[in-house]
C-alpha positions in Angstrom: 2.3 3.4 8.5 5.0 6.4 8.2 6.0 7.6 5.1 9.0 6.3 5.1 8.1 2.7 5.6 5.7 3.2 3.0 8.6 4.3 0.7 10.4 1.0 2.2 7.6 -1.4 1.3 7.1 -0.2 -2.5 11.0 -0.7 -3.4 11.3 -2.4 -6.3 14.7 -3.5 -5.6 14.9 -6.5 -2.4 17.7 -6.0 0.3 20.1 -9.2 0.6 18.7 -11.9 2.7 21.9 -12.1 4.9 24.0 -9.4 6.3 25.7 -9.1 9.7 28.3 -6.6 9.8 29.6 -5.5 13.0 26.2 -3.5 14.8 26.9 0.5 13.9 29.7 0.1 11.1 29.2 1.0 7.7 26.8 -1.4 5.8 24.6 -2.4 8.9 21.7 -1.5 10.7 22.7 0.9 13.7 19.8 -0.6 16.1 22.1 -3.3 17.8 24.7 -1.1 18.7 25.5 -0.9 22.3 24.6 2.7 24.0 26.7 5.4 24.3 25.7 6.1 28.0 23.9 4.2 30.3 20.0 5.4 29.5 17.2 4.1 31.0 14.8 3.4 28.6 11.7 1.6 30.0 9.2 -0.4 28.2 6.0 -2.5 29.7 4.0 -3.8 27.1 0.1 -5.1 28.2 -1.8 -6.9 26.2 -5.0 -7.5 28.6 -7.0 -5.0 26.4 -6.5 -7.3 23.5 -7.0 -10.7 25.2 -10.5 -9.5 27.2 -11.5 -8.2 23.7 -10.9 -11.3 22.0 -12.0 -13.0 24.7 -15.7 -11.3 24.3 -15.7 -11.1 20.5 -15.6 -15.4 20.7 -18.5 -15.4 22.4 -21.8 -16.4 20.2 -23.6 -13.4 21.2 -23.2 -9.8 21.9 -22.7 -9.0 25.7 -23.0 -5.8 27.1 -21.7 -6.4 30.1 -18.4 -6.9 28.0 -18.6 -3.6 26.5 -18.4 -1.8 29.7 -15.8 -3.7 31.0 -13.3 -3.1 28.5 -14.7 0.6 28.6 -12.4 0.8 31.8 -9.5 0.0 30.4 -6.8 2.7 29.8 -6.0 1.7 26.4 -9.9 1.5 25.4 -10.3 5.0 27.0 -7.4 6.5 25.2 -8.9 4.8 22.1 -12.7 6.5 22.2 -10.9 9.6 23.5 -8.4 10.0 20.2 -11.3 9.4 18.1 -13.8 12.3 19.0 -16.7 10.5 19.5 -18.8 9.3 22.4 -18.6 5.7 24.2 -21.9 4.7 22.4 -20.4 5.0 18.8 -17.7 2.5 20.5 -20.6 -0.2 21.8 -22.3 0.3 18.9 -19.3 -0.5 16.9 -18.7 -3.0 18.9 -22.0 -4.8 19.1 -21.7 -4.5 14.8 -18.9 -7.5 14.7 -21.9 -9.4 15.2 -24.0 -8.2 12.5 -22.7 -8.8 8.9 -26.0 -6.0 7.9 -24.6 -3.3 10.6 -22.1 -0.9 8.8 -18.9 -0.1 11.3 -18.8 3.5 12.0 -15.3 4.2 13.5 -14.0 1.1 15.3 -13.4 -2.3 13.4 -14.1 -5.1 15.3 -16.3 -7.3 12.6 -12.5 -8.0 10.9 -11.1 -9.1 14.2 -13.9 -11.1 15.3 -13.7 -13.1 11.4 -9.9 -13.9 12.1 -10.5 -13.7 15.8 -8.2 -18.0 15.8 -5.7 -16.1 13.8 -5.2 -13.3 16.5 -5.0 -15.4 19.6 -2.2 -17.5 17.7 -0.5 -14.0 17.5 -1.6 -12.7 20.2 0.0 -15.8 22.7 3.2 -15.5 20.9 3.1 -11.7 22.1 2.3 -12.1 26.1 4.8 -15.4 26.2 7.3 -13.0 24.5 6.4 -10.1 26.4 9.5 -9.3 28.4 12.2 -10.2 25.0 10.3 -7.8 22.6 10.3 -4.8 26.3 14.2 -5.9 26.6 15.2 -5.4 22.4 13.1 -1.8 22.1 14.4 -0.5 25.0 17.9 -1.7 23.7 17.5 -0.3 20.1 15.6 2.9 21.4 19.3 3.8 24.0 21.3 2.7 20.4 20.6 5.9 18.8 20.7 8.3 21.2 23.8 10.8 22.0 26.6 9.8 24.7 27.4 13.1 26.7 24.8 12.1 29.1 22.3 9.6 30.3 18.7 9.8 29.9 16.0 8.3 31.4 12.6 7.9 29.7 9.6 5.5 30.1 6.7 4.2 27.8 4.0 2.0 28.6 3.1 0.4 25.9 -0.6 -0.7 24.9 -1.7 -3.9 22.2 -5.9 -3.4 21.9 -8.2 -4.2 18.6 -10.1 -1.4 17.0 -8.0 1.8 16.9 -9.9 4.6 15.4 -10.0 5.3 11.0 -7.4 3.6 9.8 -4.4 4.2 12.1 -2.5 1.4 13.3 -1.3 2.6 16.7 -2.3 5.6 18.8 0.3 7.8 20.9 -0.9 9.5 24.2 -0.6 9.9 27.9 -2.1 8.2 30.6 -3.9 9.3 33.4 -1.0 9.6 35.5 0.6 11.0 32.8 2.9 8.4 31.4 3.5 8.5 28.1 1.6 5.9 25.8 1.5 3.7 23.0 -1.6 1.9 22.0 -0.8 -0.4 19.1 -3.9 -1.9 17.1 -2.3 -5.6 16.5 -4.3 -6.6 13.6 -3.5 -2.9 12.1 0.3 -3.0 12.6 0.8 -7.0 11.6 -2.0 -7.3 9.4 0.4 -7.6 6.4 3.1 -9.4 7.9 4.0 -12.8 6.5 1.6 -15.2 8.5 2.9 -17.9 9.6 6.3 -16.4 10.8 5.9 -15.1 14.7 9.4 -13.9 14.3 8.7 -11.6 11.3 5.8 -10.2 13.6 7.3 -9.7 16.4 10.5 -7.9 14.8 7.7 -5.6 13.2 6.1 -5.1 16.6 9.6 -4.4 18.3 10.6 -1.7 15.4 7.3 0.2 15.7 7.6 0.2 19.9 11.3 1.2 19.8 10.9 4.1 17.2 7.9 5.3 19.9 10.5 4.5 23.1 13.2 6.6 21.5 10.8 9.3 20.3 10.1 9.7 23.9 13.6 9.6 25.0 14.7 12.1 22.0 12.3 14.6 23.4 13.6 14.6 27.1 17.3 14.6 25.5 16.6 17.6 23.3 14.8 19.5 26.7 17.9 19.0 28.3 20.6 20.3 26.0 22.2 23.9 25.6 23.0 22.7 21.9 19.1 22.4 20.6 17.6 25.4 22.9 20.3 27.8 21.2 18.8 30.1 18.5 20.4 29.7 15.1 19.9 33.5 13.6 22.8 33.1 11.0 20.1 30.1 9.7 17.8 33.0 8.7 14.2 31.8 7.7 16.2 28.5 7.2 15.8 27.9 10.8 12.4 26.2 11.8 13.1 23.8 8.6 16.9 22.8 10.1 15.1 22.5 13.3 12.0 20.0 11.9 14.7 17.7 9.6 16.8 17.1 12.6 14.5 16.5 15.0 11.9 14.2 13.2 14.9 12.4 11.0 15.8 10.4 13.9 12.6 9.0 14.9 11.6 8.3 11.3 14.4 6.1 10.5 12.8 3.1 12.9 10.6 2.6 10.5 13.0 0.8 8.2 13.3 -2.8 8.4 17.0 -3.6 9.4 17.5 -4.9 6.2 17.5 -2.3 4.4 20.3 -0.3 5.6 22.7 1.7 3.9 19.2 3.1 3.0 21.4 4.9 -0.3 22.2 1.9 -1.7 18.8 0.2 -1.5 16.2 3.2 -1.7 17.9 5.3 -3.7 15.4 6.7 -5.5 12.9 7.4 -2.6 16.1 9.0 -0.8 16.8 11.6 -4.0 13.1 12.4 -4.0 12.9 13.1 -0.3 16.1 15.2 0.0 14.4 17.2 -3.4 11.9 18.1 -1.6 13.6 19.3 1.3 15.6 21.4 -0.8 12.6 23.0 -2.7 11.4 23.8 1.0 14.9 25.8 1.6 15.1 27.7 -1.3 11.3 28.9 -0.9 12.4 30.0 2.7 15.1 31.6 1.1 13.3 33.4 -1.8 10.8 34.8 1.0 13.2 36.5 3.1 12.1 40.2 2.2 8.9 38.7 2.1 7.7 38.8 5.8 4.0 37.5 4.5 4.8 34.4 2.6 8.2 33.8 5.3 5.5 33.2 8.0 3.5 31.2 6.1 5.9 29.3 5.0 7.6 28.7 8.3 4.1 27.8 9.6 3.9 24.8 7.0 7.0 23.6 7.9 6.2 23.5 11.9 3.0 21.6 10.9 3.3 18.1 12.0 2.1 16.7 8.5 5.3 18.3 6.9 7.6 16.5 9.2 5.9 12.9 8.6 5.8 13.4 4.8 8.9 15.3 4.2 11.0 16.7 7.3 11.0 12.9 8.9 12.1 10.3 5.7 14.5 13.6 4.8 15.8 13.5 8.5 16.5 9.4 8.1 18.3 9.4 4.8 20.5 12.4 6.0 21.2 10.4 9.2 22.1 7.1 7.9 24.5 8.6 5.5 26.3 9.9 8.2 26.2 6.7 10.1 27.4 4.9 6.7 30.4 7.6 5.7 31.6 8.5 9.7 30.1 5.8 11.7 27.5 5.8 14.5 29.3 7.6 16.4 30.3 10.6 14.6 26.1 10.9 14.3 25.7 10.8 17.8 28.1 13.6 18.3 26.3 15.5 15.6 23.3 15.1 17.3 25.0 16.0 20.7 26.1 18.8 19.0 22.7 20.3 17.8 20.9 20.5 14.6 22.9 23.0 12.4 25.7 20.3 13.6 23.4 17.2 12.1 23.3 19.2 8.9 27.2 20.1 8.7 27.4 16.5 8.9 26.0 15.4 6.3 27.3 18.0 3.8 30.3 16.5 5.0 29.3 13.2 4.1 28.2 14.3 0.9 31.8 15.6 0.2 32.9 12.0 1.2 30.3 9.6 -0.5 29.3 11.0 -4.1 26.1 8.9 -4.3 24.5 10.5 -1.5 21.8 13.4 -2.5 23.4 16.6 -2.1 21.7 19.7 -0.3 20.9 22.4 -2.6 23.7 25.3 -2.7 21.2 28.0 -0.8 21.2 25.5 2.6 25.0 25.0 2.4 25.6 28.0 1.8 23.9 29.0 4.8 24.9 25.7 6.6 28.6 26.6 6.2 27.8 30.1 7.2 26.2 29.7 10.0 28.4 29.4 13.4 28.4 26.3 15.1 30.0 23.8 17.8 32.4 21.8 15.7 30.6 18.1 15.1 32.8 15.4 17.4 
């Protein structure tokens, strides 16, 4: 689970049961919005991995012959090939969900097989409501994105038992290089509120669209003048600019609809992730006639741990404080516009809204400096 839906699931105070303002103004959710332009965003989801596993772990005894089957299976393969090991720690993994005295080495299937009624229930709600849950990601993932010009962007997506450690869903390519999502079902609903297919499958859709737009962000961003450009006036402010605004987006599908104007109901996770984006910034700034610590500083920040734990929930609260002060689409044109734009936006909306976290006075300062298209 992302750090910001972590952040989202330990708020002490609850969201109101009911709100349905219209989708993109102030107060809502922006994930129902119509698109700007007409993407393409396509999603299959398959669940075959998951029904022939569940399929062999009912059986009273361990079959090989299973085993090797659902070793052919892209989603399997991308599964032993993300963890690092070889296809006999899988069997043997496997074959342990039928021996209480067999410790599981990497993949969990002994916790499946014990609830393995449970999962079919969810499971059959998932393949009847297969072409609903591809028809709302692709719908939320095309919500988000900018308006000046279509994009087209596909991702087959993957539901399987058994993803590697402790992650709940696995992104990757597949052999025809297509990009992929394999989601672990028990992993990603394991804490949803049983009995209620619709809260899991609203959990299932928010974790596929996030991974939709992702991909559709990144063919967006190879196609625009605006995010190639170089930002020199940034400084050594830069690569963090360039990390917030690109990860921001993504991050903020982790947040259960209900929870939006994120300011108003995680207020406190919002201030401590926007202080820590502005400790980032003035380090950067302090090591600017430091050309040893400015690298190694810039390397942290390009890391891809730094943008889940601070560059991504930052990115989120910055975004739906535009959303919430300007409207949805006053963010899209920021985002059209590049990412000092996304930045100058939100100072903006700072100026506008006093209870939104303010940047510390070294990034404006060398947000307002900096030249850049003016945000539409």
């Amino acid at each position: 689970m992302a750090p910001l839906a972590l952040l989202v699931a330990g708020c002490a105070s609850a969201p109101p049961a009911s709100r349905t303002p219209a989708p993109g103004a102030p107060g809502s959710a922006p994930f129902s919005a119509p698109p700007a332009a007409p993407h393409e965003i396509r999603v299959s989801v398959d669940t075959r991995a998951a029904q022939e596993i569940l399929a062999s772990l009912a059986r009273a005894r361990f079959d090989m012959t299973d085993v090797k089957i659902l070793e052919d299976m892209v989603p399997v393969k991308l599964t032993i090939q993300d963890s690092g090991r070889p296809a006999d720690v899988f069997e043997h993994d496997f074959r342990a969900a039928w021996d209480p005295e067999t410790r599981t080495a990497v993949f969990d299937f002994a916790s499946v097989r014990r609830e393995k009624e449970k999962w079919s229930v969810v499971l059959a709600a998932v393949a009847s409501g297969r072409e609903e849950i591809e028809r709302q990601a692709a719908a939320r993932a095309a919500a988000l994105l900018p308006g000046d010009r279509p994009v087209s962007a596909k991702l087959a997506v993957f539901i399987t038992f058994g993803v590697a450690g402790l992650a709940d869903n696995l992104v990757a390519k597949t052999p025809d290089g297509m990009p992929a999502l394999v989601v672990d079902l028990a992993r990603v609903l394991g804490e949803a509120e049983e009995g209620s297919p619709s809260n899991q499958i609203t959990r299932l859709v928010r974790l596929i669209s996030g991974s939709a737009y992702g991909q559709a962000w990144i063919v967006y961003r190879e196609g625009s003048t605006a995010w190639k450009r170089p930002l020199p006036a940034l400084g050594p402010l830069e690569p963090l600019v360039r990390v917030v605004a690109e990860a921001g987006p993504v991050s903020i599908f982790t947040v259960e609809d209900s929870f939006f104007p994120l300011s108003t109901w995680l207020t406190q996770p919002m201030q401590r992730a926007i202080n820590e984006l502005n400790r980032m910034g003035e380090r950067l700034v302090e090591s600017e006639k430091d050309l040893d610590v400015r690298i190694m500083l810039a390397s942290e920040v390009k890391k891809p741990d730094f943008a889940r734990r601070v560059g991504g929930p930052a990115g989120a609260y910055m975004e739906d404080g535009i959303i919430q002060v300007f409207g949805l689409d006053t963010l899209r044109g920021a985002l059209a516009a590049g990412p000092l734009a996304f930045f100058q936006q939100y100072v903006r909306a700072t100026r506008q809204d006093k209870n939104l976290p303010t940047l510390s006075k070294v990034i404006e300062d060398r947000v307002a400096a900096a030249a850049a298209p003016a945000p539409r």
